[in-house]
C-alpha positions as CSV (number, residue, x, y, z in Angstrom):
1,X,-23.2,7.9,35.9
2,X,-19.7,8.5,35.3
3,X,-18.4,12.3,34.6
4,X,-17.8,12.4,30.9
5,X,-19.2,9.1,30.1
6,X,-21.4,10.3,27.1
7,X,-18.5,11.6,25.6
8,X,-17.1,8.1,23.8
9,X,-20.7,7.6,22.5
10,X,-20.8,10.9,21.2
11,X,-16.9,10.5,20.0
12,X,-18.5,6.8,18.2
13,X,-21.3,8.8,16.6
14,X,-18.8,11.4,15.4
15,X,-16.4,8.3,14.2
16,X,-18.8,7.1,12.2
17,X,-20.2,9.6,10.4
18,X,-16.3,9.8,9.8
19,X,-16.0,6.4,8.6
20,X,-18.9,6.5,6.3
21,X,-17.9,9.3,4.5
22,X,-14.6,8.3,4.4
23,X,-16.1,5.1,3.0
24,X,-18.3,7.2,0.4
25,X,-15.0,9.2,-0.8
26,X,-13.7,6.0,-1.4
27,X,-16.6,5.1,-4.0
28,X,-16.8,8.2,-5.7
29,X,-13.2,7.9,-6.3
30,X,-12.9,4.8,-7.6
31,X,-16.4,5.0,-9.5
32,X,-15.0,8.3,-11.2
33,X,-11.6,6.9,-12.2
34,X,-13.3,3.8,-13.5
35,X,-15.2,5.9,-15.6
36,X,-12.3,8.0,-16.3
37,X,-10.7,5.1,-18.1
38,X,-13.6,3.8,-19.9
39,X,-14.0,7.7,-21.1
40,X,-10.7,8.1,-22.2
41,X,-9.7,4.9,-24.3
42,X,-9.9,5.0,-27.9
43,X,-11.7,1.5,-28.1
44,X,-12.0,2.0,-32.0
45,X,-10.0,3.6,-34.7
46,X,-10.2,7.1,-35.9
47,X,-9.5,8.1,-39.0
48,X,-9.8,11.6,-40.8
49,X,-8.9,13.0,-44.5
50,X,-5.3,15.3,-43.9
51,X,-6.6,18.0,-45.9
52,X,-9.4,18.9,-43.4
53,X,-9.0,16.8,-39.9
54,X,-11.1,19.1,-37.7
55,X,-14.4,18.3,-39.7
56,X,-13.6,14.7,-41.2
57,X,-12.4,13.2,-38.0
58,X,-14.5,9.6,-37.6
59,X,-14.5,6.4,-36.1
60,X,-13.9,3.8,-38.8
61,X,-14.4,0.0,-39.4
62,X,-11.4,-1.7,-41.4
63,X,-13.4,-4.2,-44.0
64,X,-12.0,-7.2,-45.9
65,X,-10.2,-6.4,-49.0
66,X,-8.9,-3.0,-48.1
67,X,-12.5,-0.6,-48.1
68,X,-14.0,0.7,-44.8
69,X,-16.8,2.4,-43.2
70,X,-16.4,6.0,-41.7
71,X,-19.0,6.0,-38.8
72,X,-20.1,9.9,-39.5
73,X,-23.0,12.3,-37.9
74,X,-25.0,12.3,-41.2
75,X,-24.6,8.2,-41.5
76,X,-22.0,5.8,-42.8
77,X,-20.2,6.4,-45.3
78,X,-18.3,3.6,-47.4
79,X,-14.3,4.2,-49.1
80,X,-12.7,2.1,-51.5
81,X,-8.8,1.1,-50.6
82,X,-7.5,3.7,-52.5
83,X,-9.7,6.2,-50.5
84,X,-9.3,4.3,-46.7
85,X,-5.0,4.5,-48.0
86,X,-5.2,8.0,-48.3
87,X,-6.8,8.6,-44.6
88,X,-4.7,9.6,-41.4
89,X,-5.5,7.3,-38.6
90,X,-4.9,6.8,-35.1
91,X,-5.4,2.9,-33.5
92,X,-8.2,2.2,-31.2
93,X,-7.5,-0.7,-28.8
94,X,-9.6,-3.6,-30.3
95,X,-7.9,-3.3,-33.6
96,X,-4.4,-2.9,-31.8
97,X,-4.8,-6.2,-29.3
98,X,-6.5,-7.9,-32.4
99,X,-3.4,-6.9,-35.3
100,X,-1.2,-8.0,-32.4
101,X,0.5,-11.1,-31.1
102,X,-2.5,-12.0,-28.1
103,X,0.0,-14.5,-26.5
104,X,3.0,-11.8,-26.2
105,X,0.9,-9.8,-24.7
106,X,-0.5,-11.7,-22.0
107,X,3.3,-12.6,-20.9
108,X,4.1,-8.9,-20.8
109,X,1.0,-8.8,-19.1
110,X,2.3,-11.0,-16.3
111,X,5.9,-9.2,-16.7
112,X,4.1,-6.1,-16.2
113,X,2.2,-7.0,-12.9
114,X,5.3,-8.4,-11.6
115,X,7.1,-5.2,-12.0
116,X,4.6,-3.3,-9.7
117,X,5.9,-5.7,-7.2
118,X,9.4,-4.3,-7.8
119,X,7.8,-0.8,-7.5
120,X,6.0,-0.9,-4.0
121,X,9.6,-2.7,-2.3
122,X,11.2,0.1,-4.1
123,X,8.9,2.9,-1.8
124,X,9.0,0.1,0.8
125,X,12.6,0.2,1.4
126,X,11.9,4.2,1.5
127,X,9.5,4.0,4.2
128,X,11.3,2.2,6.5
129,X,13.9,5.2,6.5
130,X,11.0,7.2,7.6
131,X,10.3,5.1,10.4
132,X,6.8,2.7,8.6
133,X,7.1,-0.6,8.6
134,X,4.4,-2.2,6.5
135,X,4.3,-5.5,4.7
136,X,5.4,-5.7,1.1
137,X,2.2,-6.7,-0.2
138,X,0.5,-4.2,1.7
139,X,2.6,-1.5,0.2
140,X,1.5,-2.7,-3.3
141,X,-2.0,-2.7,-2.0
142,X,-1.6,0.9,-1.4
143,X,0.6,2.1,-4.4
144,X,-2.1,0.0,-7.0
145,X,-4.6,1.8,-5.4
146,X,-3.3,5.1,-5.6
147,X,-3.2,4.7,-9.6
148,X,-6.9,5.0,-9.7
149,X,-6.2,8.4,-8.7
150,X,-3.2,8.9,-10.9
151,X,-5.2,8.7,-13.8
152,X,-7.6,11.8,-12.8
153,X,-4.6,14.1,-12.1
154,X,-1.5,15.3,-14.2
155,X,1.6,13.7,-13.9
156,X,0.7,11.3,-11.2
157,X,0.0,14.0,-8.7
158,X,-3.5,12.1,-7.6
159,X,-1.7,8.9,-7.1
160,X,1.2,10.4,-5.3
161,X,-1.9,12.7,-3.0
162,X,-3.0,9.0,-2.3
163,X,-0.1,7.0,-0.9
164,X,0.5,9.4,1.1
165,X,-2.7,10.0,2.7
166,X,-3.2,5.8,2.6
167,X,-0.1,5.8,5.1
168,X,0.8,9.5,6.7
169,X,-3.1,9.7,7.9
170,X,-2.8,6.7,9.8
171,X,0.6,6.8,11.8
172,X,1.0,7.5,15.3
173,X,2.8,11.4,15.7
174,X,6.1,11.4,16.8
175,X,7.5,11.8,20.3
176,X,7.3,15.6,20.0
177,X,3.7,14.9,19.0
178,X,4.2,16.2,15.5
179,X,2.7,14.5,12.3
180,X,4.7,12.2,10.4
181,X,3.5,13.6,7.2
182,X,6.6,15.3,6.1
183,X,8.5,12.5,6.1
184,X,6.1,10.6,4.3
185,X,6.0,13.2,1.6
186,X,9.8,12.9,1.8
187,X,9.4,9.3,0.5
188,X,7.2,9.9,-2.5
189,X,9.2,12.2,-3.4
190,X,12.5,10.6,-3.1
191,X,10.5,7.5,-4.7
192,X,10.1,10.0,-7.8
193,X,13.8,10.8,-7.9
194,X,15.1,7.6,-7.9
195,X,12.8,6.2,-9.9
196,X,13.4,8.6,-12.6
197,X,16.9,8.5,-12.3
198,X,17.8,4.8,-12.7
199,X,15.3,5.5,-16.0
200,X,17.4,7.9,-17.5
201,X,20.6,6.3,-16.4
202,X,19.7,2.8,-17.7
203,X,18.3,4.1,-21.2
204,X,21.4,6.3,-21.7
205,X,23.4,2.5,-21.2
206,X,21.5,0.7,-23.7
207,X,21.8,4.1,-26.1
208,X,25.5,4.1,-26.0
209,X,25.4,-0.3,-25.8
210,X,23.4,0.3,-29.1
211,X,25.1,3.2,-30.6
212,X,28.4,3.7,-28.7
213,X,30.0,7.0,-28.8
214,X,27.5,8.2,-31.5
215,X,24.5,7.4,-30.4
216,X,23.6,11.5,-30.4
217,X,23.6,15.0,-28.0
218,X,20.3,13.5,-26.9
219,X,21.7,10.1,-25.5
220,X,24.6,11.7,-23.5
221,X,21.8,14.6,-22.2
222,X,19.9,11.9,-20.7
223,X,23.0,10.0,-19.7
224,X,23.8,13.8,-17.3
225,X,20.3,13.6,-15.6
226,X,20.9,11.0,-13.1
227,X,24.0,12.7,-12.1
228,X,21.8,16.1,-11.9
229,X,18.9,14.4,-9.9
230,X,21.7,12.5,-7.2
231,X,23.5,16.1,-6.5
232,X,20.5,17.7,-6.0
233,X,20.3,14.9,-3.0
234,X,23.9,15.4,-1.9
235,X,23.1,19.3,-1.4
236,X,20.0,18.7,0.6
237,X,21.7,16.2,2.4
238,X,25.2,18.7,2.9
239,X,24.0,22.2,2.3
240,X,23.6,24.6,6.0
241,X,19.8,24.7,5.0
242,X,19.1,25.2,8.3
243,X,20.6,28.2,8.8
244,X,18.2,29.7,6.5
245,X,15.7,31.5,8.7
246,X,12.6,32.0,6.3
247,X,13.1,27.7,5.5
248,X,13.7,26.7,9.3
249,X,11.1,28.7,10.9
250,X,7.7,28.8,11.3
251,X,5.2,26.7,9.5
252,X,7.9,26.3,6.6
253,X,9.8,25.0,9.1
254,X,7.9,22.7,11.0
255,X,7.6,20.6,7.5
256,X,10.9,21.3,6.1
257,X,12.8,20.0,9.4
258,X,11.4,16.8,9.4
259,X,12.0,16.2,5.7
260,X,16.0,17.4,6.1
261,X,16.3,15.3,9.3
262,X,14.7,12.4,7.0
263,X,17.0,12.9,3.9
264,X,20.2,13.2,6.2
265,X,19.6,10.3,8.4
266,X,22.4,8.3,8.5
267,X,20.6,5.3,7.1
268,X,19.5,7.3,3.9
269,X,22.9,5.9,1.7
270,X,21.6,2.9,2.2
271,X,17.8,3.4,1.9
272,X,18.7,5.4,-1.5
273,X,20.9,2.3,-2.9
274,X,18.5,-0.4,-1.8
275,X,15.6,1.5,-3.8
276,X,18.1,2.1,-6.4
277,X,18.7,-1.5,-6.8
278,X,14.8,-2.2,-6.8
279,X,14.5,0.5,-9.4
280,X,16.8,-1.0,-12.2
281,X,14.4,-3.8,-11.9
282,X,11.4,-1.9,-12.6
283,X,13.3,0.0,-15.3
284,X,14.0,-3.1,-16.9
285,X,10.8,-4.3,-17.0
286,X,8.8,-1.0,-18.8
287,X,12.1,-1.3,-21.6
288,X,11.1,-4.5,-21.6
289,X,7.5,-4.4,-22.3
290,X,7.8,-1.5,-24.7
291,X,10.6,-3.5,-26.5
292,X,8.1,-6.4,-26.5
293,X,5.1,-4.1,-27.7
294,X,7.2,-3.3,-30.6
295,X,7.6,-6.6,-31.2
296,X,3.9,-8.0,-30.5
297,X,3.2,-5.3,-33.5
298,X,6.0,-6.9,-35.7
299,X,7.6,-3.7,-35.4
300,X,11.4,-3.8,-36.4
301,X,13.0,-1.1,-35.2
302,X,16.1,0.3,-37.2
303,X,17.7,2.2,-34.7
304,X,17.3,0.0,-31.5
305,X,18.5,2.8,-29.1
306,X,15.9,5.1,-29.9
307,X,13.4,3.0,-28.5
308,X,15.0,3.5,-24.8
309,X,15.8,6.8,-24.9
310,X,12.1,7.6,-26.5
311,X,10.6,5.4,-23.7
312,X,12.6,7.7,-21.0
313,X,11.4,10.5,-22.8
314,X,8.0,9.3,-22.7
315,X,8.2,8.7,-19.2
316,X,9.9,12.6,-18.4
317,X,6.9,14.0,-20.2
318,X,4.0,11.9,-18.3
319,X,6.1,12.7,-15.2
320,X,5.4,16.3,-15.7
321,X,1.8,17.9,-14.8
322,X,0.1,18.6,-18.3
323,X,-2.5,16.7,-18.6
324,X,-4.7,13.7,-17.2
325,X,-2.6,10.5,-18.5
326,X,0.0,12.9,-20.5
327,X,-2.6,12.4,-23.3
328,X,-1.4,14.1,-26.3
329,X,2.1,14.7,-24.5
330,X,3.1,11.4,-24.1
331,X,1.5,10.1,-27.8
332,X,3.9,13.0,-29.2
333,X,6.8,11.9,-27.8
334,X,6.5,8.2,-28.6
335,X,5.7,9.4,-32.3
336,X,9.0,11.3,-32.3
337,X,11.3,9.0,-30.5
338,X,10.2,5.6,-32.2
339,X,10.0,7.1,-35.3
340,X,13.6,7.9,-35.0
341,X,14.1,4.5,-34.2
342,X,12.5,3.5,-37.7
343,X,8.7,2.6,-36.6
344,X,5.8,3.8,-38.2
345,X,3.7,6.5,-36.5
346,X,0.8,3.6,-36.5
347,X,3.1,1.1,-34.4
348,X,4.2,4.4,-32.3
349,X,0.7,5.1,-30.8
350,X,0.0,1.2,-30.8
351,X,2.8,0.9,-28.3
352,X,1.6,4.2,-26.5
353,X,-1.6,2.7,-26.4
354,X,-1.0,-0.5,-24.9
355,X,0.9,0.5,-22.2
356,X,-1.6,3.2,-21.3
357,X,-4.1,0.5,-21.3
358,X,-1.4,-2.1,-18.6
359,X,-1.3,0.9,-16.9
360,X,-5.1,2.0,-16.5
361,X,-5.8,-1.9,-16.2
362,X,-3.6,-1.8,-12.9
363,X,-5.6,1.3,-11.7
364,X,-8.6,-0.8,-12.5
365,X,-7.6,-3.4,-10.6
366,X,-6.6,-1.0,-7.6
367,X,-9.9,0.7,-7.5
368,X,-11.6,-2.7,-7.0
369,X,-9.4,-3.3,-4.0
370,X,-9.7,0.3,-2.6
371,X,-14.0,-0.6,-2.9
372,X,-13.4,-3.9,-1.2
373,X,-11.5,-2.5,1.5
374,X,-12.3,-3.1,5.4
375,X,-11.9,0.4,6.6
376,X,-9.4,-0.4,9.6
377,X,-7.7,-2.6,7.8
378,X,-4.6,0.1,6.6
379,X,-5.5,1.7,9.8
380,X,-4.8,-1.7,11.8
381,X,-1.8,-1.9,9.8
382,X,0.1,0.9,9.8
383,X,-0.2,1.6,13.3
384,X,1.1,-1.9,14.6
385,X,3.7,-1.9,12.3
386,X,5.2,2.0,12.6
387,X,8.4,2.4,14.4
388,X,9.7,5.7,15.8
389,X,13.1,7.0,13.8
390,X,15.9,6.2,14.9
């Protein structure tokens, strides 16, 4: 025998007890965020008298001619139309699909999908800065399967923990032998940026388009943060950073380094515009499937810019790490905004509802793909197709 030839079989034993826990991760995640979603969505409407909503809050069954049945601990409990007119409800999502236009929504459906499209060439185009080359479709593969996870954690943080272990975990180390992860962090992040910046740039266009020089302090405060967000890029990019001893040294340093020499690579103008250009697209496509929820709910807005700017607002406040989905965050703010815009507060959560249910239907979809999964398939992938940076 060999000297050291039990140590592969003992390295395959270790590799796969690797790979099968790897593989049982993989089940619990998507089994948990499956659940998640089923949890979570309001399926039915919910209705409760204002004068007391802690202790009258109830699921509720619209009837023909106006009455309706409060579903209640103690048993059902049947209102006249005057009665059911006086309640405060919120819309579940059979009677919101069913009180809108079915068709409308299945071509925002498709309009929808396409856009995640737009999405993953938009973090494609900022991974092959960092030296990955993947295919586009496998790039979507990864970024719908990282919304399973993005529905479990605030503001997207789970889905943004995913992508990057889906790709970073994967790649060859450099030719120092260091890990690429910071520069894969480096593109989420600058993913983020952009993303959010051609958002707040493109509503404040269609505010002022919509409401010229008045359409309001919140409109030109929106119109600043794209500016904000691309000098915070131009200092990282400019700033001596380096000579910051307590940022360039040590194990700070060993991840910041990587991440400046990422942002200031000579490529990154371009990188930046070419995700920039992707990003108007996807931008255009959530305005327009709100826009065309408003409509599939024969809503008729009367101040059309409000709509955009609520929508970027909406977005801002998911962005942010409160809570799982920005439940109750992001319903508040689409209440506000499209109520300024002349829509009911009804129609306002019907629209917030919708596109929470697109979005957890794409992370649906991605945890089905992330069970069906070959485990060397990213693996294969990644490594054939990762380049060294230039």
């Amino acid at each position: 025998m060999k000297a050291g030839g039990p140590a592969p079989a003992a390295g395959r034993v270790a590799g796969g007890g690797s790979s099968r826990l790897v593989r049982g991760a993989r089940w619990v995640l998507a089994a948990v965020a499956l659940t998640f979603v089923a949890w979570v969505v309001p399926w039915f409407d919910h209705c409760w008298d204002p004068a007391a909503p802690s202790s009258t809050r109830a699921r509720v069954v619209h009837e023909a001619g106006g009455s309706c049945v409060l579903r209640i601990a103690s048993g059902d409990v049947t209102l006249d139309p005057s009665q059911c007119a006086l309640l405060k409800c919120e819309p579940g999502a059979l009677s919101t699909i069913g009180h809108a236009h079915v068709g409308v929504l299945a071509a925002l459906l498709v309009l929808y999908a396409l856009g995640t499209l737009a999405w993953a060439a938009r973090w494609r185009a900022l991974l092959t800065l960092a030296g990955v080359a993947m295919p586009l479709l496998q790039v979507w593969r990864v970024s719908i399967e990282a919304q399973a996870g993005g529905v479990l954690l605030p503001g997207g943080l789970g889905g943004d923990a995913l992508r990057i272990a889906s790709v970073a975990g994967r790649l060859p180390k450099d030719e120092a032998g260091r890990s690429r992860l910071p520069v894969v962090v480096g593109s989420v992040l600058l993913d983020r940026v952009v993303g959010l910046a051609v958002v707040t740039a493109l509503a404040a266009a269609l505010a002022f388009a919509w409401g010229g020089l008045s359409a309001g302090p919140l409109a030109a405060t929106v119109a600043v943060l794209p500016f904000g967000l691309l000098g915070g890029l131009v200092f990282i990019r400019k700033a001596p950073l380096e000579r910051v001893r307590w940022l360039a040294e040590g194990r700070l340093g060993g991840i910041t380094r990587p991440l400046l020499a990422y942002a200031r690579d000579a490529r990154a103008p371009s990188a930046v515009a070419s995700a920039a250009l992707w990003s108007v697209v996807v931008a255009g496509v959530q305005f327009a499937t709100i826009r065309g929820f408003v409509f599939a709910l024969d809503g008729v807005p009367t101040a059309e810019r409000w709509v955009y700017v609520g929508t970027a607002m909406a977005f801002l406040v998911s962005a942010l790490p409160a809570l799982p989905g920005a439940w109750g965050t992001a319903d508040a703010a689409y209440v506000f905004f499209l109520g300024l815009a002349g829509l009911a507060p009804g129609t306002a959560l019907a629209v917030c509802l919708l596109y929470r249910l697109f979005w957890y239907l794409s992370a649906t979809v991605g945890a089905v793909l992330h069970l069906v999964r070959p485990a060397a398939t990213v693996a294969g992938l990644a490594s054939a197709s990762a380049e060294p940076p230039a």
